[in-house]
TORDRENZA-591290 format. One record per residue (C-alpha): z, x negated, y negated; residue in three letters; residue number from 1. Coordinates in nm, 4 decimals, decimal comma. Layout:
N
[node [Z X Y] 'Ala' NUM]
...
//
This chain:
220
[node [-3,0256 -1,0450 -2,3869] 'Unk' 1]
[node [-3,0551 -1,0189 -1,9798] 'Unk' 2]
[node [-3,3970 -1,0528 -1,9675] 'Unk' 3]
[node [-3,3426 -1,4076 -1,7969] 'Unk' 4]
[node [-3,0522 -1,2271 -1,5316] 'Unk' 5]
[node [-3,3143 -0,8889 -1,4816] 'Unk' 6]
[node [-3,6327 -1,1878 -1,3649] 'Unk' 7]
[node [-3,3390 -1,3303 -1,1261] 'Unk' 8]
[node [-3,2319 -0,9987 -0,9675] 'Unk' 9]
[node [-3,6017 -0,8804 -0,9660] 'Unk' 10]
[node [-3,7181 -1,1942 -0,7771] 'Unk' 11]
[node [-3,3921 -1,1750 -0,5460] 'Unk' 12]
[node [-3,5319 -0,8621 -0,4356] 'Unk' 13]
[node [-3,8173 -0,9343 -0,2936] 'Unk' 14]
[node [-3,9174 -0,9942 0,0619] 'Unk' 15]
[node [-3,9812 -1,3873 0,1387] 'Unk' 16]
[node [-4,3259 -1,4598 0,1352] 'Unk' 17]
[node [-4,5010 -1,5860 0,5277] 'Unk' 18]
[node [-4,7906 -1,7063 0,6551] 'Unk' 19]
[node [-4,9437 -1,4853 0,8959] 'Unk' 20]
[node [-5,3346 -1,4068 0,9887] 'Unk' 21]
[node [-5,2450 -1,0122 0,9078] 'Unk' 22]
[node [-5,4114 -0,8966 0,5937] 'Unk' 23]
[node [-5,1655 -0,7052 0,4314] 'Unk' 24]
[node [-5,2413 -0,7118 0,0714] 'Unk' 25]
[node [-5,0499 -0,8559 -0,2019] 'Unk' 26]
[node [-4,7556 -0,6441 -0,3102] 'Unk' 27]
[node [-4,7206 -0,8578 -0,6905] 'Unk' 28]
[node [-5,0811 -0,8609 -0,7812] 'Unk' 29]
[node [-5,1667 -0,5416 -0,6691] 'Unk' 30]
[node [-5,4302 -0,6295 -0,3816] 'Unk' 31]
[node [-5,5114 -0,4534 -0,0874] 'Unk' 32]
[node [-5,6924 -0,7983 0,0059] 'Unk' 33]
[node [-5,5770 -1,1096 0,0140] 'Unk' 34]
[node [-5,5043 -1,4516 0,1017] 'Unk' 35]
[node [-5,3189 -1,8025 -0,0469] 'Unk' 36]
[node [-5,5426 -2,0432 -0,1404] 'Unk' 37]
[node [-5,5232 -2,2793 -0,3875] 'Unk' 38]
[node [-5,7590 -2,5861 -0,5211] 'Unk' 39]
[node [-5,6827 -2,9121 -0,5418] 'Unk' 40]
[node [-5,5153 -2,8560 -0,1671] 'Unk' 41]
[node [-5,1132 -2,8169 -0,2735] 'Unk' 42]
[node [-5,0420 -2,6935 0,1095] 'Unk' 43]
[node [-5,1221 -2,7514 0,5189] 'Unk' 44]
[node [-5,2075 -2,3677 0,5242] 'Unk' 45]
[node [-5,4796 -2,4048 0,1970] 'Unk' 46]
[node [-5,6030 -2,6754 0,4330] 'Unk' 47]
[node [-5,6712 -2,4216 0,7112] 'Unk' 48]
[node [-5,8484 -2,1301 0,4834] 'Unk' 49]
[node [-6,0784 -2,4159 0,3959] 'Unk' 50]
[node [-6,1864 -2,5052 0,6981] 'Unk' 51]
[node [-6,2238 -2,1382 0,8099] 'Unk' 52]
[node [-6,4387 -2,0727 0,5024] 'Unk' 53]
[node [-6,6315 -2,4319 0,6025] 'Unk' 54]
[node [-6,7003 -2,2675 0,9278] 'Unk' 55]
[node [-6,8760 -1,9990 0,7738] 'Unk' 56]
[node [-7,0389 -2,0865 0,5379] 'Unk' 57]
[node [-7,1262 -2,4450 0,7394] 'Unk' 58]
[node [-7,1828 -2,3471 1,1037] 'Unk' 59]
[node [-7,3473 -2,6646 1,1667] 'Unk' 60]
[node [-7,0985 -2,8701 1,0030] 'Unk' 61]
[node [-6,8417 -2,9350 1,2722] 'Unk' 62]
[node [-6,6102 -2,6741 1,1016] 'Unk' 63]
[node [-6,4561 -2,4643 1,3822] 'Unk' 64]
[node [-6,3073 -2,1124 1,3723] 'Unk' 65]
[node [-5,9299 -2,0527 1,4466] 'Unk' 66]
[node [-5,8731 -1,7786 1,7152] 'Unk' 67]
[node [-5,5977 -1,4922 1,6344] 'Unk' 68]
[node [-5,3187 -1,6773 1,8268] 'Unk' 69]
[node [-5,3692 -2,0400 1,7257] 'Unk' 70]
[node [-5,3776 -1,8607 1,3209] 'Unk' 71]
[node [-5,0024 -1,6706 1,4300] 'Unk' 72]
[node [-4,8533 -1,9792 1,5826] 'Unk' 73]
[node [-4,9896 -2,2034 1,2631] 'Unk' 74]
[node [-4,8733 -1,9292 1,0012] 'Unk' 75]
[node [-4,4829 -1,9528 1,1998] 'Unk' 76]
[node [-4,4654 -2,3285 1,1996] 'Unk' 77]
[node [-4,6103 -2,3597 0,8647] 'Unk' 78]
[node [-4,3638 -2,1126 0,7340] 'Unk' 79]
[node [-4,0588 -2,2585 0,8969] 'Unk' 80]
[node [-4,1611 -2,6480 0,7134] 'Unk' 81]
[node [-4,1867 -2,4541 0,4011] 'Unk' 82]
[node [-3,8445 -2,3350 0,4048] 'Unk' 83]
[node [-3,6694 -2,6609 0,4585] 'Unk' 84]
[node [-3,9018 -2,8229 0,2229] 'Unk' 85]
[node [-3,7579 -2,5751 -0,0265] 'Unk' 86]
[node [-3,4184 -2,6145 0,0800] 'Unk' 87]
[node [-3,4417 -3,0261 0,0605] 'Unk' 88]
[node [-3,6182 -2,9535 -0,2861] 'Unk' 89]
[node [-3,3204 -2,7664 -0,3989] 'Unk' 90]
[node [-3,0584 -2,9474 -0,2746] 'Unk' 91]
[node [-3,1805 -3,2414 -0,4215] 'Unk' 92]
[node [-3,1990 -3,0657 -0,7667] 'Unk' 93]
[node [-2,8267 -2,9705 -0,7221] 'Unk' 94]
[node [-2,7835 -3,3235 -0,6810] 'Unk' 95]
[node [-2,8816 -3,4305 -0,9681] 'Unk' 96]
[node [-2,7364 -3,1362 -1,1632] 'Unk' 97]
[node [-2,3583 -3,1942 -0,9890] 'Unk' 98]
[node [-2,4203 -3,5622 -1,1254] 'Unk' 99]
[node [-2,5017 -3,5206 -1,5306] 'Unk' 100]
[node [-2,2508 -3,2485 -1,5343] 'Unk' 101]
[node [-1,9918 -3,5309 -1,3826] 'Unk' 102]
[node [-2,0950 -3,6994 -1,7463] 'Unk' 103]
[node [-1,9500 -3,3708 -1,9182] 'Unk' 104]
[node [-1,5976 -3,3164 -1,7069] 'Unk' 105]
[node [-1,3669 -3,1519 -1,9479] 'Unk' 106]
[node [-1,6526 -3,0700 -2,2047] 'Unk' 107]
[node [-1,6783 -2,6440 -2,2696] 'Unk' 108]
[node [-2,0200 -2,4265 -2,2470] 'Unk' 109]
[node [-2,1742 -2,1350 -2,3604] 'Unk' 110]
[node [-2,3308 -1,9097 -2,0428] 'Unk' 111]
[node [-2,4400 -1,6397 -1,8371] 'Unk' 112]
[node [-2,2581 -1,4981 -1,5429] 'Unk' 113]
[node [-2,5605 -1,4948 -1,3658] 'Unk' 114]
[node [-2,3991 -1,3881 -0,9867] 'Unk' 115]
[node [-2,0662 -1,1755 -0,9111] 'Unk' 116]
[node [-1,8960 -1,2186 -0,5365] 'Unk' 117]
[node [-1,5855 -1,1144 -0,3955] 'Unk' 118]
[node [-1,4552 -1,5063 -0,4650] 'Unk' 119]
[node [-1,6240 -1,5934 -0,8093] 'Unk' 120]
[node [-1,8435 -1,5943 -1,0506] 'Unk' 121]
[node [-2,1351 -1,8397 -1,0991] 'Unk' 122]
[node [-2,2050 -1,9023 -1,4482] 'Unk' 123]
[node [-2,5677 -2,0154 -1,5926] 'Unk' 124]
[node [-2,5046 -2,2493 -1,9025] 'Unk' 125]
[node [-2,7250 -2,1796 -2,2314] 'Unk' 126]
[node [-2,7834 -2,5434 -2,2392] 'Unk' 127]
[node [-2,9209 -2,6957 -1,9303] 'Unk' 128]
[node [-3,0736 -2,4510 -1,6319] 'Unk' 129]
[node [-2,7205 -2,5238 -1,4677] 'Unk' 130]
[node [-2,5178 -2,2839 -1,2548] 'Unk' 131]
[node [-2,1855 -2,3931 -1,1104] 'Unk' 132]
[node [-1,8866 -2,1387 -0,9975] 'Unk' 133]
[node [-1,5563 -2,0224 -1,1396] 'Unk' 134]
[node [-1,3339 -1,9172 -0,8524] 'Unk' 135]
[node [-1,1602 -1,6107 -0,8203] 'Unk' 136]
[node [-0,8158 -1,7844 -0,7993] 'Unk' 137]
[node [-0,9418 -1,9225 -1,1643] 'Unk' 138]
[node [-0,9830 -1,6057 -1,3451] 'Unk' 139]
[node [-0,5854 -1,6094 -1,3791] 'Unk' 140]
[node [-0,3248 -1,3632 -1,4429] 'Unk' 141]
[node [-0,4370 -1,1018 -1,2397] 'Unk' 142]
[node [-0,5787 -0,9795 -0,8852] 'Unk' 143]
[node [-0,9431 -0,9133 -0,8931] 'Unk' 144]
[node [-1,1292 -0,6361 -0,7049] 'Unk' 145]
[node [-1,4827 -0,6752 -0,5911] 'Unk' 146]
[node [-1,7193 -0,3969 -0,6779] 'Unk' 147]
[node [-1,9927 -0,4416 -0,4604] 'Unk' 148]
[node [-2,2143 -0,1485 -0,6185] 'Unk' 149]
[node [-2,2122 -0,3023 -0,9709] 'Unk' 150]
[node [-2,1884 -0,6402 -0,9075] 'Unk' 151]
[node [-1,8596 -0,6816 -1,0879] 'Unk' 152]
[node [-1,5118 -0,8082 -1,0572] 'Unk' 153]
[node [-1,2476 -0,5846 -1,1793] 'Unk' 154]
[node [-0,8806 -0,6608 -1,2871] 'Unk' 155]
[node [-0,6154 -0,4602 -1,0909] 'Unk' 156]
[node [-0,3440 -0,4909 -1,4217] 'Unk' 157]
[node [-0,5456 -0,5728 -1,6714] 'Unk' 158]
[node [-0,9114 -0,3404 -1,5987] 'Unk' 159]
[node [-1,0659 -0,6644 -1,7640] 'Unk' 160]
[node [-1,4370 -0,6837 -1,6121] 'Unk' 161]
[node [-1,6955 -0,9940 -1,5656] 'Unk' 162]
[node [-2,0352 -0,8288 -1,4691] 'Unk' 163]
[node [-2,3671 -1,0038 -1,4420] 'Unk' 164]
[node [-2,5448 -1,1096 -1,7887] 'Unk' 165]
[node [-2,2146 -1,1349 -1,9553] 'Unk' 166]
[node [-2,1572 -1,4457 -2,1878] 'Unk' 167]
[node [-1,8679 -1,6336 -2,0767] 'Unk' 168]
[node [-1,7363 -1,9738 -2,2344] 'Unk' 169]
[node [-1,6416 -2,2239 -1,9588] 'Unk' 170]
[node [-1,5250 -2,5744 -1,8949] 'Unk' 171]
[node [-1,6261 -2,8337 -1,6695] 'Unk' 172]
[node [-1,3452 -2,8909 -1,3948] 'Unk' 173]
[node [-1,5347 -3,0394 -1,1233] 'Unk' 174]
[node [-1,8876 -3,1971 -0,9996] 'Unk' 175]
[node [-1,8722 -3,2548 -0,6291] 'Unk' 176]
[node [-2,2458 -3,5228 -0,6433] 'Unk' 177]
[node [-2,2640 -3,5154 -0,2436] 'Unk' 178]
[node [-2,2366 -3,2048 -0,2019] 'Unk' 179]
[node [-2,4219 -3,0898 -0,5212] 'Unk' 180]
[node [-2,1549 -2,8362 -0,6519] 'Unk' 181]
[node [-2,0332 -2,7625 -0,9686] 'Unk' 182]
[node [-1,6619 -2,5994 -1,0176] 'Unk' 183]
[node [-1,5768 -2,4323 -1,3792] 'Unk' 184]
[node [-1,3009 -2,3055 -1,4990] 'Unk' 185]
[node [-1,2038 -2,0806 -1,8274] 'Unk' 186]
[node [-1,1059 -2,2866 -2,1404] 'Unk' 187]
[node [-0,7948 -2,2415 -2,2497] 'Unk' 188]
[node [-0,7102 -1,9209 -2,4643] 'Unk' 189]
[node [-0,8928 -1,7523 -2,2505] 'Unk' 190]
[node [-1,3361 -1,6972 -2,2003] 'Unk' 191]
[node [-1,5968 -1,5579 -2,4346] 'Unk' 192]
[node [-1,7020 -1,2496 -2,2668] 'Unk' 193]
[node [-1,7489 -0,9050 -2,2681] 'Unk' 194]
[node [-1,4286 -0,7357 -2,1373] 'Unk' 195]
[node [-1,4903 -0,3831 -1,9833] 'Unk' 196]
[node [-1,2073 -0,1681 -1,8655] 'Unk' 197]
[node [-1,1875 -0,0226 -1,5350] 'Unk' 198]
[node [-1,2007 0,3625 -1,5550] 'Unk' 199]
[node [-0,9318 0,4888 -1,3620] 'Unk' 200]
[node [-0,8617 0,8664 -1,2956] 'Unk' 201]
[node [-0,6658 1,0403 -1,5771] 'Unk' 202]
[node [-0,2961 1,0698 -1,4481] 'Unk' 203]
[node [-0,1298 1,4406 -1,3926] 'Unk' 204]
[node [0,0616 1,4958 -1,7414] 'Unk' 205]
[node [0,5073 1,4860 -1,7178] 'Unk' 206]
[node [0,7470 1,6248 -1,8669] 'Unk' 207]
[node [0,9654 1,4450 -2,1117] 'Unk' 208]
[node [1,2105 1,1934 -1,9159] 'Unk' 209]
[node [1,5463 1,3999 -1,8276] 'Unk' 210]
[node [1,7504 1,0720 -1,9777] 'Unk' 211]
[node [1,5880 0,9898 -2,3285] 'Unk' 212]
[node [1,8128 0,7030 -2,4083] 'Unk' 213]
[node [1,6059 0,4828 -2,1196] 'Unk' 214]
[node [1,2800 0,3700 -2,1817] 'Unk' 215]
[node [1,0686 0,4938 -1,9549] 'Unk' 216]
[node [0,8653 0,2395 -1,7251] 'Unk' 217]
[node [0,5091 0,1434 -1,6953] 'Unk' 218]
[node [0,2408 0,3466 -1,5441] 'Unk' 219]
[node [0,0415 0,1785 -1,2253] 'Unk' 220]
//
C-alpha cells in the first residue's frame, strides 16, 4: 500500500544528477562507465557528446574536440539551465493543478500523506497526481509535536499520529492559481486515517488517593 510513498522517499534520497567531464560511473544502473546521451537530441549536453564522438570518429569533418576546462565550465552552465527549466516546468504544473482543484472547493478526497513537517502535512489525492497541504493549525483540538526521526506528527493530549503513507480523507479549502498552492483541510467528523498512539513512558504506580470521596484528576 506505500509502494507509491517508498519510490518518493527512495528518489528524495538521491544525490541530484550534474553534468561534469568526470567519469564516475552510474550509481542506478550499476556502471562503472558512463555517460548521458540520448537520440533524437532531447538536451544541449547530448548535443556536445555528439560532436565529441563526430570528432573521433570524423577527424576530417570539422568536428572539434572539447578541452577539460571548456567540458567543466559547459557541464556547470548546462546544469544550472536545467534546474530552472525544471523548476519553471513544475511550477507551471502546480499551476494548473491549484486551478482544476479551484473547480472542486468544498468537494472531499481520498489520499496519501505523502510528506510530514513540523507545520503540516501534504496529502497526495487517490484521484488526480495532486498534493496540496493541511496545516498544522488545521489538525484541531490538540498541539502537535514534530518527530523528525519518523517523519510524524504526534498529538500532545490525544497521542493521535499522521505518518507518511497514511490514508487521510480531506477537503478542498483553498487553491491559491498564482501562486500554484493548494490548502486542505479535514472534513468534518474528523479524517480517515490511521491513528497511532504516542508511546509514552509507563508512570511510577500510587497509592490509593488519601480522600476517596474526590475523583481523582487526569494524568499528563
Amino acid at each position: 500500500p506505500k509502494a507509491h510513498i517508498l519510490s518518493m522517499l527512495a528518489l528524495r534520497s538521491l544525490m541530484q544528477a550534474k553534468y561534469s567531464p568526470d567519469n564516475i560511473g552510474h550509481f542506478g544502473l550499476g556502471f562503472s562507465d558512463y555517460t548521458h546521451f540520448t537520440s533524437p537530441i532531447r538536451r544541449y549536453p547530448d548535443l556536445i557528446v555528439h560532436r565529441l564522438l563526430k570528432a573521433k570518429l570524423y577527424p576530417r569533418k570539422g568536428y572539434r574536440m572539447m578541452s577539460y576546462d571548456d567540458l567543466g565550465t559547459a557541464g556547470s552552465i548546462t546544469s544550472s539551465c536545467e534546474q530552472r527549466s525544471v523548476k519553471a516546468e513544475r511550477q507551471i504544473k502546480s499551476i494548473k493543478k491549484a486551478r482544476l482543484m479551484a473547480t472542486h472547493i468544498g468537494e472531499e478526497f481520498d489520499g496519501l500523506i505523502s510528506s510530514v513537517t513540523k507545520f503540516g502535512l501534504f496529502v497526495l489525492l487517490r484521484q488526480f497526481d495532486i498534493d496540496g497541504l493541511i496545516r498544522v493549525e488545521e489538525l484541531g483540538g490538540d498541539r502537535y509535536d514534530f518527530d523528525e526521526e519518523k517523519l510524524r506528527l504526534v498529538g500532545r493530549k490525544s497521542g493521535r499520529a499522521f505518518e507518511i503513507g497514511d490514508p487521510i480523507r480531506v477537503k478542498v479549502a483553498r487553491a491559491d492559481i498564482e501562486q500554484g498552492m493548494i490548502d486542505f483541510v479535514l472534513p468534518e467528523g474528523g479524517a480517515k486515517h490511521v491513528a497511532r498512539e504516542k508511546t509514552r513512558e509507563p508512570l511510577p504506580k500510587r497509592g490509593p488517593p488519601k480522600d476517596h470521596s474526590k475523583r481523582p484528576g487526569k494524568s499528563r
